[in-house]
C-alpha positions in Angstrom: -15.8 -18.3 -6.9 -11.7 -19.3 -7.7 -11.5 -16.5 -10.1 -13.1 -13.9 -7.5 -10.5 -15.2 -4.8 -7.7 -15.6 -7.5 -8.4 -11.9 -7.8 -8.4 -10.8 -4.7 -4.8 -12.5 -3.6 -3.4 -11.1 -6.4 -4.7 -7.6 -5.6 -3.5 -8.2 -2.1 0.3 -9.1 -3.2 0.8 -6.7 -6.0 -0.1 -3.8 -3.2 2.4 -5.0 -0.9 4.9 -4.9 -3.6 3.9 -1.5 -4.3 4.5 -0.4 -1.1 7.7 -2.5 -0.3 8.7 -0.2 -4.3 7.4 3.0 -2.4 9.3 2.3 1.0 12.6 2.1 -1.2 11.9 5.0 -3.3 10.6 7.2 -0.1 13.7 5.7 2.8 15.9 8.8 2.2 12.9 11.4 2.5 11.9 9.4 6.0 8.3 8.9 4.1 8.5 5.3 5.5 4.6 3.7 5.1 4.6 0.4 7.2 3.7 -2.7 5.9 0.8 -4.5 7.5 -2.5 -5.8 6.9 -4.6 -2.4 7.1 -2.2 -0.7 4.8 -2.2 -3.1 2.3 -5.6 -4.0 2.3 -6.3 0.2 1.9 -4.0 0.2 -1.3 -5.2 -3.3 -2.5 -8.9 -1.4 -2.1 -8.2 2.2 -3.2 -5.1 1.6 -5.7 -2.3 4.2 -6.6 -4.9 6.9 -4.6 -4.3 4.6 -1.7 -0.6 5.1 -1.2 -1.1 9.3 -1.8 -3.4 9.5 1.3 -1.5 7.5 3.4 1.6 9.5 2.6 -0.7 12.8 3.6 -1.7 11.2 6.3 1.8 10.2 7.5 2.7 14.2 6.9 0.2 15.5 8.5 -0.6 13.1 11.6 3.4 11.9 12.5 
């Protein structure tokens, strides 16, 4: 039961520090993905795919 929650935390934090990467990489194109619970729980679920079809989504949506 540790491991499995171990697990999940550490899936949680590594995508937010993908994203907080992304967000510094992506500032001067204005491809800015906000960091909050739903996005990092979508990358922390989906993975590198994650962060492609929220930046689609900003593109096409905002």
């Amino acid at each position: 039961m540790l491991k499995r929650i171990y697990k999940i935390v550490k899936s949680v934090v590594f995508s937010a520090f993908i994203l907080y990467g992304y967000n510094i990489i992506a500032a001067p194109l204005d491809l800015i993905i906000p960091i909050n619970w739903i996005t990092v729980c979508l990358v922390a679920i989906l993975g590198i795919p994650g962060i492609f079809g929220l930046v689609i989504l900003k593109l096409f949506v905002f």
